[in-house]
N, C-alpha and C positions, 0 to 999 in steps of 0.2 A: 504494500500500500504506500498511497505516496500523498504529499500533503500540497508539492507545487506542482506549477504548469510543465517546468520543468525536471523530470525524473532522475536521469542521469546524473546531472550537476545536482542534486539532491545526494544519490548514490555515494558520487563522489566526495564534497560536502563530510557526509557522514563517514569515512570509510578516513579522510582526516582528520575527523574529531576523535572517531572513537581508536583510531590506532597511534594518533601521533606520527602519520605521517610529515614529510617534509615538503615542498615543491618540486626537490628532484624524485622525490618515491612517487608522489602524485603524476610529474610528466612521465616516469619508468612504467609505471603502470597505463598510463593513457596510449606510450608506444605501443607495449604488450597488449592490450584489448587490439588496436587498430594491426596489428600482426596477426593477434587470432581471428580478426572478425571475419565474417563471410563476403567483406566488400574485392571487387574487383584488384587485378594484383598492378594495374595502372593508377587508382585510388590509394593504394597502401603505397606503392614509390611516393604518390604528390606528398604524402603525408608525414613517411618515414623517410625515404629515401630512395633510391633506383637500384642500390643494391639490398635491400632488406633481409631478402633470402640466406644472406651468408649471416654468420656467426659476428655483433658485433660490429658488423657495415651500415648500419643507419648514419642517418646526415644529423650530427650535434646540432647545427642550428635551426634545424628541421624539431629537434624529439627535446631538446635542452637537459638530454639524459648526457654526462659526461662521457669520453673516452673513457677514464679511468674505471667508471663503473660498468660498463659496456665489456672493457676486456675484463674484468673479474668475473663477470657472469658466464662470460668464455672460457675462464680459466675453468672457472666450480667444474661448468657444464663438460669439459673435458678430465676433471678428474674422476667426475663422477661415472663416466664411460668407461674411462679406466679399472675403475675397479670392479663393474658388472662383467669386464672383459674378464679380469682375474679370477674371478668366485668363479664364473662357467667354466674358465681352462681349471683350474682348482676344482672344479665338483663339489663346492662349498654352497650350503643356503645360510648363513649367515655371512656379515663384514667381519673381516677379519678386526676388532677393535680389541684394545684391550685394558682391563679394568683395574687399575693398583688401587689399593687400599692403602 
């Protein structure tokens, strides 16, 4: 349910109150929706950029999500590959983590 004309900016609105987001997690998230959404992939370049598809290649002045944060999400997103890569050659169901007390 929604209380203005506007829903979205409502959503959004709400989603900075109640988490404490910042302006750059609010524009990171606005790229992210317009990456998942169902709109055309000529609508998502105008929006994000021309190379969006790769890992990390949106246009900063386009999304005002930093580089810096752009390659850490690349970074995460690559070790986390990594290590599904390991468990399946490992034959392991658990991460390998480990717990000191």
């Amino acid at each position: 349910f929604h209380f203005t004309k506007e829903p979205l900016m409502e959503e959004y609105s709400v989603a900075a109150q109640i988490w404490k987001y910042s302006s750059v997690d609010m524009c990171e998230l606005a790229m992210n929706s317009v990456i998942q959404s169902g709109f055309e992939a000529e609508v998502k370049r105008h929006w994000v950029g021309r190379d969006y598809l790769e890992t990390g290649q949106t246009e900063v002045h386009k999304t005002n999500v930093p580089l810096c944060r752009l390659k850490y999400r690349a970074s995460t997103l690559e070790q986390e590959h990594a290590l599904i890569a390991r468990m399946v050659r490992d034959g392991s169901d658990s991460p390998p983590f480990r717990h000191e007390h």
